[in-house]
C-alpha positions in Angstrom: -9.7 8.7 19.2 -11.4 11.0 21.7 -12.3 8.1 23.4 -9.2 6.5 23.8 -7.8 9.6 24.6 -10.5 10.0 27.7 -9.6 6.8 28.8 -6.1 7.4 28.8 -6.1 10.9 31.0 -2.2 10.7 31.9 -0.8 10.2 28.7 3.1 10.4 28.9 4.6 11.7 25.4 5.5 8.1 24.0 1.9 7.4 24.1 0.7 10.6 22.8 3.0 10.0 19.9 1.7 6.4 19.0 -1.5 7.8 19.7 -1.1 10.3 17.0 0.2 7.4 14.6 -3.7 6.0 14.9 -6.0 6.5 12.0 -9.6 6.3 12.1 -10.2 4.9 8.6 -8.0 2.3 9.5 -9.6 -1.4 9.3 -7.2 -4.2 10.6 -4.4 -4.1 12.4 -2.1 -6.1 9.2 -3.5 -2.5 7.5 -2.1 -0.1 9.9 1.3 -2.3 10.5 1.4 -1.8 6.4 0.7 2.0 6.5 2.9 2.6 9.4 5.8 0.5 8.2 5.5 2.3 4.9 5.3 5.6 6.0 8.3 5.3 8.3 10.1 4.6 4.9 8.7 7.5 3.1 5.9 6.9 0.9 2.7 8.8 0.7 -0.2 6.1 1.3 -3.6 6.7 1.0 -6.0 5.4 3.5 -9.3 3.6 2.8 -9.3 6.1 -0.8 -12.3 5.8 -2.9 -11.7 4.2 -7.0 -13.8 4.0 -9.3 -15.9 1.1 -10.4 -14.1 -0.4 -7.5 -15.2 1.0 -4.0 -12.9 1.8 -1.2 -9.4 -0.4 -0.8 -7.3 -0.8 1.7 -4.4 1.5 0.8 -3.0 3.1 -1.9 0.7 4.0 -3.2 0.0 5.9 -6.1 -1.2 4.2 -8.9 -0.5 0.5 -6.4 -3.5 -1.1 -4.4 -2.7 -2.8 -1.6 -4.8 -4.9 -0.1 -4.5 -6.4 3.3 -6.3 -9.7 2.8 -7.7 -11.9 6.0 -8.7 -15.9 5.9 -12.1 -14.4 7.8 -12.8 -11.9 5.0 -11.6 -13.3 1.4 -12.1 -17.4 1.5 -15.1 -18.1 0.8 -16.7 -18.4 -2.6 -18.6 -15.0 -3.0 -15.8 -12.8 -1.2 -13.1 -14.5 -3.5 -15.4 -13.6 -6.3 -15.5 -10.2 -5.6 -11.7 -9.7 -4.7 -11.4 -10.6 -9.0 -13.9 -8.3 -10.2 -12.7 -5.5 -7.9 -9.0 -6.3 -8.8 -10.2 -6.4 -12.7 -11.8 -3.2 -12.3 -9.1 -1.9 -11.0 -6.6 -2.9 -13.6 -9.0 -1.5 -15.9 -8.6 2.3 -14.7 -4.7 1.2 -14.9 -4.4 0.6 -11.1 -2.4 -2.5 -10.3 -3.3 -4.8 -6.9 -1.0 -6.2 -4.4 -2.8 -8.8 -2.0 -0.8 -9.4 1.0 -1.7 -12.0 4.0 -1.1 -11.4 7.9 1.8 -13.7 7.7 3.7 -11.6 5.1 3.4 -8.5 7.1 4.3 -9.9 10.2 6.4 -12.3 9.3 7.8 -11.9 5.9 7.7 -8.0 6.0 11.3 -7.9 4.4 10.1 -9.2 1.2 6.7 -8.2 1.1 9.0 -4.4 1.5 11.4 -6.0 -1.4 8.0 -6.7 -4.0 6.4 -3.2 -2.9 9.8 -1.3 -3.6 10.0 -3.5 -6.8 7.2 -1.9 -8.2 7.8 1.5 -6.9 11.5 2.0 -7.9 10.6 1.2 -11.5 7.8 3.8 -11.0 5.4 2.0 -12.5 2.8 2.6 -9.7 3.2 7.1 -10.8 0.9 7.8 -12.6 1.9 9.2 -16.3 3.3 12.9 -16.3 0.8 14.5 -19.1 2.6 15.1 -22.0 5.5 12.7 -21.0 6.3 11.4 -23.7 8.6 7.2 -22.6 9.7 5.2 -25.1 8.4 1.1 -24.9 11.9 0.3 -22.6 11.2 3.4 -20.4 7.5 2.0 -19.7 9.0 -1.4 -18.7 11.7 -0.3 -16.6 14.2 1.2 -18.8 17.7 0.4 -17.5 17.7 3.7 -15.9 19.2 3.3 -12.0 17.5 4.4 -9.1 17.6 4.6 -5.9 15.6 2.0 -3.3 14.3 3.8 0.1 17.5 2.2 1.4 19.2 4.4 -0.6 20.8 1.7 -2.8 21.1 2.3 -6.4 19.5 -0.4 -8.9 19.4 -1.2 -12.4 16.4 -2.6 -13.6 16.7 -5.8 -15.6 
């Protein structure tokens, strides 16, 4: 950042504000379109966040990993190998994975956004409230409306 920032001496205020969008830990550009886009809309997302058993991912939405996957990083044999075991792992400490591609962030964003607020409306990616006590329907969604970040009201089921 303080390089960019060097090289950019006469920074008018649009830049410095996209400049201030930028995040170090950030490793692709399909992973800070994701964060950004995401963030605009209101969620907290973590970036690069440590899990156990599993190393570092991509982002995280509460209790959702997403992962920003490339054809360079996560076709061949071993890579595609290791995605499973880390997305195993994962599910194991009750984290669930979302794997999107280049293409559906750039150009299927709208339902990539659909999927992600899918899972988030029905909170399953919160983690539980301790002494919380849901009953089996709650868990899967109950049929309790909420709202989306569009500020539609939905009814699971």
């Amino acid at each position: 950042m303080d390089e960019l920032t060097a090289r950019l001496p006469q920074t008018t205020r649009k830049i410095a504000k996209m400049l201030a969008k930028c995040d170090p830990m950030s490793q692709s550009g399909t992973e800070t379109a994701v964060r950004l886009r995401l963030r605009a809309r209101g969620f907290h997302v973590e970036v690069q966040p440590p899990v156990d058993d599993v190393g570092h991912v991509d982002l995280k939405v509460g209790r959702l990993i997403i992962e920003c996957d490339s054809k360079q990083h996560h076709t061949s044999l071993a890579n595609y190998r290791k995605d499973r075991r880390r997305d195993r792992k994962a599910l194991s400490h009750a984290l669930m994975t979302l794997r999107v591609t280049y293409d559906d962030v750039l150009y299927g964003w709208d339902e990539t956004l659909d999927d992600i607020c899918s899972i988030t409306n029905a909170d399953r990616h919160r983690p539980p409230r301790k002494g919380r006590q849901t009953s089996p329907s709650a868990e899967a969604g109950g049929n309790t409306p909420r709202t989306s970040m569009s500020g539609t009201i939905t009814t699971p089921g």
